[in-house]
C-alpha positions as CSV (number, residue, x, y, z in Angstrom):
1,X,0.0,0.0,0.0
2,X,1.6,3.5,-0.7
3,X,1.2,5.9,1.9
4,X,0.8,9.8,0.1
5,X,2.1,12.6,2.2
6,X,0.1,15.5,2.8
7,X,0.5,18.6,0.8
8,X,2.1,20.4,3.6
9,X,4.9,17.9,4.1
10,X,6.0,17.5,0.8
11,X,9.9,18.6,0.1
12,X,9.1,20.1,-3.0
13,X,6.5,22.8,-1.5
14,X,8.5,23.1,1.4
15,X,12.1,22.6,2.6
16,X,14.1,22.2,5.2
17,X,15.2,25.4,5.6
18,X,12.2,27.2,5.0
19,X,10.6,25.5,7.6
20,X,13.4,26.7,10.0
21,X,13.7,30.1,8.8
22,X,12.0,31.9,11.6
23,X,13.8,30.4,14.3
24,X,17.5,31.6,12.8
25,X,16.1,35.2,13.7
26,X,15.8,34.5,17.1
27,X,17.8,36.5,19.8
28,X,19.1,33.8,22.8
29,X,16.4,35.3,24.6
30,X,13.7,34.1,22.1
31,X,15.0,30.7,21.7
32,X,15.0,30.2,25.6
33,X,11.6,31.5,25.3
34,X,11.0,28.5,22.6
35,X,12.6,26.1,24.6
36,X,10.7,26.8,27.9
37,X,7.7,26.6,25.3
38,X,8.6,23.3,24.6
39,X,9.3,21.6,27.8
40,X,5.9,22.8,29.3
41,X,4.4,21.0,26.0
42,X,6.5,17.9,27.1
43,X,5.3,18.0,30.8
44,X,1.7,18.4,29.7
45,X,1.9,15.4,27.3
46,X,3.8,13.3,29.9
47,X,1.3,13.9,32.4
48,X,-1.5,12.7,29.7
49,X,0.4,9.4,29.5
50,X,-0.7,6.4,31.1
51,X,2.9,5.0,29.9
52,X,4.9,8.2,31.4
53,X,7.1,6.1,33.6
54,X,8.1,3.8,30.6
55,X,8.6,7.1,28.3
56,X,11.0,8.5,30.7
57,X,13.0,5.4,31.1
58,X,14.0,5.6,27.4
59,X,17.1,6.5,27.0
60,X,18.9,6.7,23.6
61,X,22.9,5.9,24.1
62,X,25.3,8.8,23.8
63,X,26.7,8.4,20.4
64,X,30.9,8.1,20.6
65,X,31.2,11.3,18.5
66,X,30.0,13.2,20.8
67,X,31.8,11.7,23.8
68,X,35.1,12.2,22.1
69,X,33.9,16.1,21.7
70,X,32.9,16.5,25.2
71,X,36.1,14.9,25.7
72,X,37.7,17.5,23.9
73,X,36.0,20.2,25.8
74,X,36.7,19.1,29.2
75,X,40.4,19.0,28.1
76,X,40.4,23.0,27.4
């Protein structure tokens, strides 16, 4: 069975970076503004969740790139 995307997610109406663009504007102060945004989304779906515990045990493993990078940073 093939699965059509909607109009809105299709690449060749809309790409990557358009779909970014008004986030590269943001002062630091706007993004943390996002970002709290976000995480009171999370919290509220979380609480939703009859699975929450489950969810919040996932974890995905740290990928060795950015250990070594991290590594690099504590070294400065």
């Amino acid at each position: 069975m093939r699965i059509t995307l909607p109009a809105s997610l299709r690449k060749e109406r809309h790409t990557l970076q358009e779909e970014v663009a008004w986030a590269r504007g943001l002062s630091p102060e706007e993004r943390l503004a996002v970002t709290a945004s976000l995480c009171r989304d999370v919290v509220t779906l979380l609480r939703m969740n009859i699975k929450r515990d489950r969810v919040l045990a996932l974890r995905d493993p740290c990928p060795e790139s950015t250990r070594r990078a991290l590594a690099r940073l504590h070294r400065r």
